[in-house]
N, C-alpha and C positions, 0 to 999 in steps of 0.2 A: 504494500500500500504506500501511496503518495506518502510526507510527512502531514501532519494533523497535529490538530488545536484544539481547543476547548473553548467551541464556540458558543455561547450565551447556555453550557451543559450541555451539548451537545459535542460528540467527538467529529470533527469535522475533514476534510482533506481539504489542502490549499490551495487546488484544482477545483472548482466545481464546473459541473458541467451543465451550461445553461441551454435554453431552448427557442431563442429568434426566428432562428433558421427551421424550427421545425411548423411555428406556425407562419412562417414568410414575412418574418419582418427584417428582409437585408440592409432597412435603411441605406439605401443604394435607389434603387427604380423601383417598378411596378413587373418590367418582365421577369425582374431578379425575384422579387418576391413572390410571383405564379411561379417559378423554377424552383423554388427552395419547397413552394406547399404541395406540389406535381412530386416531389422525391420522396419526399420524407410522409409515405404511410402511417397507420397506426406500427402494421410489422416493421418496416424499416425505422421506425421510434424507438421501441422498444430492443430490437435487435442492437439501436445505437446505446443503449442503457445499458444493454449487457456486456459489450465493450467497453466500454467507461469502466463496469466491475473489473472484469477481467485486467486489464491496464491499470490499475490502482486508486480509482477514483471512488470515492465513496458518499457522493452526495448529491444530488442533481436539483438544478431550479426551472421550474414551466410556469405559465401564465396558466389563470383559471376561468378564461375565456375562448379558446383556441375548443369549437367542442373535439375534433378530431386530437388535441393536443391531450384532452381532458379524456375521453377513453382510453388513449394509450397509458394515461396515470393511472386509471382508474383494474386497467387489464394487468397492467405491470404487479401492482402493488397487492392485488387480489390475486396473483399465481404466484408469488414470492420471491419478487425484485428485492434485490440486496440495499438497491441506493436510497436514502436518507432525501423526501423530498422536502423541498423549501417551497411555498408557494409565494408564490406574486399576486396578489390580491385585486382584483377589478370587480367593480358593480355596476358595468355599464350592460352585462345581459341578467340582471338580479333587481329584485326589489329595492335592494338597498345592503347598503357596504355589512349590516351583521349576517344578512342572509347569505352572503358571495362570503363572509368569512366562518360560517358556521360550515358551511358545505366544504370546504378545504381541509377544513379540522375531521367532518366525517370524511372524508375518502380519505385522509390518513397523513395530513402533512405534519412536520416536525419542529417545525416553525415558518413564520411568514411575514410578508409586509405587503406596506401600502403602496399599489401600484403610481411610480413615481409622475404619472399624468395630473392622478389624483392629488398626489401632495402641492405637484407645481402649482393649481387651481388653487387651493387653500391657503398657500401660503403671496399667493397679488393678493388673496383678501383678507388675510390676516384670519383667516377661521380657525382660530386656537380652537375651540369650543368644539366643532364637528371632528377634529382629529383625536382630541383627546378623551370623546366619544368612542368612535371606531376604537384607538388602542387598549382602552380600559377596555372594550367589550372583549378583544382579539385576548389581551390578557386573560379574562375570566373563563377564557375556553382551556386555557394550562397550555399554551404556545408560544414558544420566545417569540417577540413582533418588534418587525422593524418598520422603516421607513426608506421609499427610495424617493428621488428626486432630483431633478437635473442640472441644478445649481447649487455653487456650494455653499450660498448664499440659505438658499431652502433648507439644506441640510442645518446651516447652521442654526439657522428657525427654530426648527425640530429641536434639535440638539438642544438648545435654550428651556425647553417645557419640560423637559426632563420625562419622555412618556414612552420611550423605547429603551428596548434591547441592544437595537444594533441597528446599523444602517448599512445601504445598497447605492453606494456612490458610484457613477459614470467617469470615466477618463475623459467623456466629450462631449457638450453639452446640447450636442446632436441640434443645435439653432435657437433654442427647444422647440422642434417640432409641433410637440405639443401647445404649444405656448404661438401656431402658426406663422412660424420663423422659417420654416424649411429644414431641411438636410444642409449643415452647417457642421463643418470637423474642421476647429482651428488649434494648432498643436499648444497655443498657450492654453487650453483648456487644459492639459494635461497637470501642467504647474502648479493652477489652481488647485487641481481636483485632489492633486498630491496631499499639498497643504492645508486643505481642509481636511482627508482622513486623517492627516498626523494631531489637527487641534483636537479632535472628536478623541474622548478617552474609551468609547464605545468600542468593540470590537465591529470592522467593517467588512464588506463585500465591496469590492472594486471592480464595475462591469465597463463592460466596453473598451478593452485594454487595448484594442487594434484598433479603434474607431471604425466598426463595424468593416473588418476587410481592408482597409486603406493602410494600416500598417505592418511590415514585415514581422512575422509572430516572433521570431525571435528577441529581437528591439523590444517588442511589449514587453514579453515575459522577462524579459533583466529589468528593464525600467520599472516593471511594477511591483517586483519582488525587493528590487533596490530602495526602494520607495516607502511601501506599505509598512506599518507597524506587524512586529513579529508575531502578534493575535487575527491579524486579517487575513486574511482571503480573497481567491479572486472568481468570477464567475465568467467563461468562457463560451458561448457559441460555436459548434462546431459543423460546417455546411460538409457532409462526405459525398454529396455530388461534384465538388471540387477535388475531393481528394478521399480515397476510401479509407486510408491510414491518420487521415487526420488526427481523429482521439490517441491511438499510440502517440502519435509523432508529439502532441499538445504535450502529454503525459512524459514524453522525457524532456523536453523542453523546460517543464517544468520543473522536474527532479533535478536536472543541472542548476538549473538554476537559483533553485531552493536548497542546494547544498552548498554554494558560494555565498548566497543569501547570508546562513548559520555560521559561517567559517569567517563573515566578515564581522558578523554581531561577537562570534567566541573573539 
C-alpha cells in the first residue's frame, strides 16, 4: 500500500483516486467530456477501483450526482470493494442538501463534503447560517465533513467558522467556472492554493494537481507532495482512455515521490 495518514480517523493513502473523468467533467470541452462519459461504464468504473486496490491505493472520491457514477458506488461497495469512499456532496438532483447527505451516509461513504459549487455560492453571500446547517447535520450522521471550494479565499471562510473536519482545496481555481468565469488555469493559482493548505491547521485534500490534464503529472506530483503539509493528501482523476496504465503509473509516481517527500521532512 501507498504511504497513509490519519485522516480526520480514518486510515487514508496519499493517493486518492478521484472521479471527473468518470462522470465527464474534463474541464477541457464538451467533446472531451462525451469521451470520458462514452468510456468509463458502470464495469469499466469499477474494474478502474479494482486497480487502484490492486496498485496500492486505498480510498476513492465520486460525486453523488453522476447516476451512472452512483451505481457503480453503489454495485462496488454492495459486492465488497476494498476502497474507503469519500463522497462529494451535491443537492442539485435532491430535495435539499440533508436529503443528498443522508443518502451518501446510507450507501456507505466514510466521510464527505460540500460540493465546492455549493460553498462558492455561500460564501458571495456570506451564508454562515445554511452551511453550518448542512455541516452540523453531515456531523450528526457520525461522518468526518468537509468543505471544498474554489478559492482560497472561501476556504478560508470556512476555515474561520470553525464547522469542518477537513477541506478539499483545488490547485486551480478553474475561473470559477462555477462562479460563470469559464475554464480559466493560471499557474499562480497554484501558489495561492499552496499557501492556503499550509494556513488551514485542518488536514487537506489537494484536487486538481495537473489542472485538469494541462500539467505534466510528474511536475504535479513533486510540486504537491513538496508543498502539502505531511497530514494531506491528494485526490487525482485518472482518464484510462488516454492511457490504460495510468492508475499504476499515478501510483508510482506517487510513491517516488512521497519517499523524497519523508527523507526531506526526516
Amino acid at each position: 500500500m501507498l504511504q497513509t495518514v490519519n485522516f480526520c480517523g480514518l486510515t487514508v493513502t496519499r493517493l486518492i483516486l478521484g472521479a471527473n473523468p468518470f462522470g465527464g467533467y474534463s474541464h477541457q470541452n464538451p467533446a472531451r467530456d462525451r469521451e470520458m462519459v462514452a468510456y468509463y461504464t458502470v464495469d469499466r468504473i469499477i474494474e478502474t477501483w479494482g486497480r487502484a486496490e490492486a496498485a496500492g491505493i486505498n480510498t476513492m472520491i465520486t460525486n453523488n450526482e453522476s447516476p451512472h457514477v452512483v451505481q457503480a458506488v453503489r454495485e462496488y461497495l454492495s459486492g465488497g470493494g476494498k476502497l474507503q469512499w469519500v463522497a462529494q456532496v451535491n443537492c442539485r438532483l435532491q430535495p435539499d442538501m440533508e436529503r443528498a447527505l443522508d443518502e451518501a451516509v446510507e450507501i456507505g461513504c466514510k466521510a464527505l463534503y460540500i460540493h465546492g459549487g455549493q460553498v462558492d455560492n455561500l460564501f458571495c453571500r456570506k451564508d454562515e447560517d445554511t452551511l453550518r446547517r448542512w455541516c452540523n447535520h453531515a456531523r450528526s450522521l457520525g461522518a468526518p465533513v468537509g468543505c471544498a471550494g474554489h478559492t482560497p479565499e472561501a476556504h478560508l471562510w470556512v476555515d474561520a467558522l470553525d464547522i469542518t473536519d477537513f477541506h478539499a482545496v483545488p490547485f486551480f481555481t478553474c475561473g470559477s467556472i462555477h462562479n460563470g468565469e469559464g475554464e480559466k488555469f493560471s499557474l499562480s493559482d497554484m501558489f495561492r492554493a499552496v499557501a492556503c493548505i499550509k494556513e488551514i491547521q485542518q488536514p487537506c485534500i489537494g484536487y486538481k494537481i495537473m489542472g485538469a490534464g494541462r500539467i505534466d503529472p510528474r511536475m504535479a506530483f513533486e510540486y504537491a507532495y513538496e508543498s502539502i503539509k505531511p497530514g494531506d493528501v491528494v485526490n487525482v482523476g485518472m482518464h484510462r482512455g488516454d492511457n490504460d496504465n495510468m492508475v499504476e503509473e499515478n501510483v508510482a509516481l506517487a510513491r517516488e515521490f512521497l519517499s523524497r517527500a519523508t527523507t526531506h521532512e526526516d
